[in-house]
C-alpha positions as a Markdown table, in Angstrom:
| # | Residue | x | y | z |
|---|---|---|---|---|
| 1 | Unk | 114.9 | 95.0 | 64.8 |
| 2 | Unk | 113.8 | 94.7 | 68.6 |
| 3 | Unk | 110.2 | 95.2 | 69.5 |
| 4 | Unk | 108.7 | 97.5 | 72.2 |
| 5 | Unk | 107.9 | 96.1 | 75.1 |
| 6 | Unk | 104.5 | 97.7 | 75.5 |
| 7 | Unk | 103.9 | 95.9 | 72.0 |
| 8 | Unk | 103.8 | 92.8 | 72.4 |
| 9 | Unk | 105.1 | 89.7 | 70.6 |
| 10 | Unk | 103.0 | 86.6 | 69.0 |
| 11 | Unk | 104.2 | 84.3 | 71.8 |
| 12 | Unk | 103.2 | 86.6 | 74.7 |
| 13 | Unk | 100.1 | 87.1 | 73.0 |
| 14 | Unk | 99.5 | 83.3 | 72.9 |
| 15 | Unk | 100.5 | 82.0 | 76.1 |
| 16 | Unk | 98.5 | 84.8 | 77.7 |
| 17 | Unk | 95.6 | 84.0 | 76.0 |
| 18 | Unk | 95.8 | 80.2 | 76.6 |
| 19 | Unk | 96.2 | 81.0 | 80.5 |
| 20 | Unk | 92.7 | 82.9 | 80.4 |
| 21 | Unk | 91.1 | 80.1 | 78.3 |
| 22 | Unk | 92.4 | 78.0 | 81.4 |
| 23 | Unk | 91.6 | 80.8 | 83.9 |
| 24 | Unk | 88.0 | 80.7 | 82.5 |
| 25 | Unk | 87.9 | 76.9 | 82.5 |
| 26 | Unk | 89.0 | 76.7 | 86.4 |
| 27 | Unk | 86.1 | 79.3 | 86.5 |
| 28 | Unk | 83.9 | 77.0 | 85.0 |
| 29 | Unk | 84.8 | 74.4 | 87.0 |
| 30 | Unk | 84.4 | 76.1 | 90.2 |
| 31 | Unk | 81.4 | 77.3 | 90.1 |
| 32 | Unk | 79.2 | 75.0 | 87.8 |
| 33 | Unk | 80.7 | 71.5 | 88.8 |
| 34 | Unk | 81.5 | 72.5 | 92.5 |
| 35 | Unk | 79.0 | 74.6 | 94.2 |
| 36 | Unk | 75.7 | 73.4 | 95.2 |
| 37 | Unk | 73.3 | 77.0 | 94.9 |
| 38 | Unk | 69.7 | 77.7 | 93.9 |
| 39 | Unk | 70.8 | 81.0 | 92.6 |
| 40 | Unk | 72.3 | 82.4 | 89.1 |
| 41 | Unk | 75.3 | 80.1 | 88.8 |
| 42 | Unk | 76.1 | 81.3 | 85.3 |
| 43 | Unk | 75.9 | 85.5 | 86.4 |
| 44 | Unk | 78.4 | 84.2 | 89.8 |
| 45 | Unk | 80.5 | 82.4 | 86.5 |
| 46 | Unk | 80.2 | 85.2 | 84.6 |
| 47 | Unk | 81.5 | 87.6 | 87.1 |
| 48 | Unk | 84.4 | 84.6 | 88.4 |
| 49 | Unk | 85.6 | 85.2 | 85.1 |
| 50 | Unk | 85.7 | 88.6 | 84.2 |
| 51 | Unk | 89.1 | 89.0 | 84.4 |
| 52 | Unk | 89.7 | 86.1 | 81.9 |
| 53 | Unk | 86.6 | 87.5 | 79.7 |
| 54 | Unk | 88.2 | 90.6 | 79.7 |
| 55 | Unk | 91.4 | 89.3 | 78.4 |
| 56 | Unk | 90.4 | 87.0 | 76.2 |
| 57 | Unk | 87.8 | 89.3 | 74.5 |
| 58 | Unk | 91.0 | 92.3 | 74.2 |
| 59 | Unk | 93.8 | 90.6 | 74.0 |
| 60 | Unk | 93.4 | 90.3 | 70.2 |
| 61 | Unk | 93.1 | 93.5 | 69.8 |
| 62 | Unk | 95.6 | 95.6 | 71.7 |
| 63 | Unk | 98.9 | 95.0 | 72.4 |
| 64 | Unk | 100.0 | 91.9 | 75.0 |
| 65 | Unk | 103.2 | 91.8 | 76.2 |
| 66 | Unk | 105.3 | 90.5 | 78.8 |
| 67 | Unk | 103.8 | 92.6 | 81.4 |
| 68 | Unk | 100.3 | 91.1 | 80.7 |
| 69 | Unk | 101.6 | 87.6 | 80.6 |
| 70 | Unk | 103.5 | 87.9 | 84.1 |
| 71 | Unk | 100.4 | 89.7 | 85.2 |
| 72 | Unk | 97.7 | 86.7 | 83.9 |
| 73 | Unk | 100.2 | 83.9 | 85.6 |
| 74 | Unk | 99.7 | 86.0 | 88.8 |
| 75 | Unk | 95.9 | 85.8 | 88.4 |
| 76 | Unk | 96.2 | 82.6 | 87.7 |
| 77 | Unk | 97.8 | 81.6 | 90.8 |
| 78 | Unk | 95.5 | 84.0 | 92.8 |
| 79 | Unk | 93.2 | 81.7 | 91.2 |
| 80 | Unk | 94.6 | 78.5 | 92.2 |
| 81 | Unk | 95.0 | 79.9 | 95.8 |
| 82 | Unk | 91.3 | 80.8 | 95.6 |
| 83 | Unk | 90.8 | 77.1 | 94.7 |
| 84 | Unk | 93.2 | 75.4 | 97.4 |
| 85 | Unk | 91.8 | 78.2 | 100.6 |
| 86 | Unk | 88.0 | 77.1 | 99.8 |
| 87 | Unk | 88.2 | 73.3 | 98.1 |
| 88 | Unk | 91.6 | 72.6 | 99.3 |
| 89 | Unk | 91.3 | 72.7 | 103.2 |
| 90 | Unk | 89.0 | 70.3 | 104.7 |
| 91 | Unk | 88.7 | 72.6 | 107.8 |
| 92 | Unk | 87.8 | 75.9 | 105.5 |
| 93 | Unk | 84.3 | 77.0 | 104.8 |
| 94 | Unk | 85.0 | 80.5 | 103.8 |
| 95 | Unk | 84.2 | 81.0 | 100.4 |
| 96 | Unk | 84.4 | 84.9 | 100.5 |
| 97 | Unk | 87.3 | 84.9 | 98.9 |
| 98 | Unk | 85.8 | 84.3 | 95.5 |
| 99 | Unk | 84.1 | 87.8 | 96.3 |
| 100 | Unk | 86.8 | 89.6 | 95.9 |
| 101 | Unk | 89.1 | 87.6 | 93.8 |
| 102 | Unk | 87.5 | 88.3 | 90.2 |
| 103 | Unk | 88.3 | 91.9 | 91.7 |
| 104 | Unk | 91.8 | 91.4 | 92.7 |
| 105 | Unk | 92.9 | 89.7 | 89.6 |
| 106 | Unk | 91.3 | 92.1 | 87.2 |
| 107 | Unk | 93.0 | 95.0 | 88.3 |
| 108 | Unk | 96.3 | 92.7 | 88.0 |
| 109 | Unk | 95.6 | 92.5 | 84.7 |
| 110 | Unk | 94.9 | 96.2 | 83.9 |
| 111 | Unk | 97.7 | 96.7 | 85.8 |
| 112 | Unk | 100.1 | 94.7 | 84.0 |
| 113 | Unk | 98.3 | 96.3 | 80.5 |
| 114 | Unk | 99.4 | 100.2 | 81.5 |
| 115 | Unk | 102.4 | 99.3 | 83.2 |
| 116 | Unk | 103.7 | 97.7 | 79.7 |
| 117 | Unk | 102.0 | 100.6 | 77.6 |
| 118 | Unk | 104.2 | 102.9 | 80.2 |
| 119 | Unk | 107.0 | 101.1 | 79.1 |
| 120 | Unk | 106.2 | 101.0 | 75.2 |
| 121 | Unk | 105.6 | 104.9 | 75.2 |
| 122 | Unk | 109.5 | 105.2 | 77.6 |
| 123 | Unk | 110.8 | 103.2 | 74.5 |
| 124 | Unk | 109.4 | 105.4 | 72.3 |
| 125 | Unk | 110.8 | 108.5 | 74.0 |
| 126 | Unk | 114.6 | 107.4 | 74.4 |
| 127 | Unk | 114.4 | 106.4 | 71.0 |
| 128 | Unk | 113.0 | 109.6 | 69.3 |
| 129 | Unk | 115.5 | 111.8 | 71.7 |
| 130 | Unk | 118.3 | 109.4 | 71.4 |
């Protein structure tokens, strides 16, 4: 019996999750080994990492597919772009992008979630009609 692909599978649903436990540990890293501020370095984590949070809190408890996994490695290497524009380049000292990126990546992720309930509900159709 084939699976929906809105549905999700036990490995999708794993690696997914291990890439936001690593998404939230590059967070982690970033902001409370790396930056040097007086202010609330654990809100500025906090918000870093929503996108992992967000995964990691509901990804046990509705469906992770495919779509969601290719959509986390995306984050993820929005994340690691993040890392290499600010930390990376010796001549860079625009950290902005870590404004936006927490952003950018959780709509990737909420984007990948209804595109692959889209295609679990398509499934569903062509199968009742045939």
């Amino acid at each position: 019996m084939t699976q929906a692909p809105g549905s999700g599978d036990a490995r999708s649903r794993t690696i997914a999750l291990s890439v936001a436990v690593l998404g939230i540990a590059l967070a982690g890293y970033v902001e409370l080994a790396l930056t040097t501020g007086s202010g609330d370095r654990f809100g500025w984590f906090v918000y870093e990492a929503s996108a992992w949070l967000a995964l990691l809190c509901l990804g046990p408890f509705v469906p992770v597919g495919t779509t969601v996994l290719v959509g986390a490695v995306v984050a993820l290497g929005l994340e690691a772009f993040a890392y290499w524009r600010v930390f990376g380049l010796a001549h860079t000292d625009d950290a902005t992008i870590y404004l936006w990126k927490p952003l950018a990546q959780l709509a990737l992720i909420a984007g990948a979630w209804f595109g692959g309930y889209l295609m679990y509900l398509r499934t569903l159709r062509e199968r009742a009609h045939g």
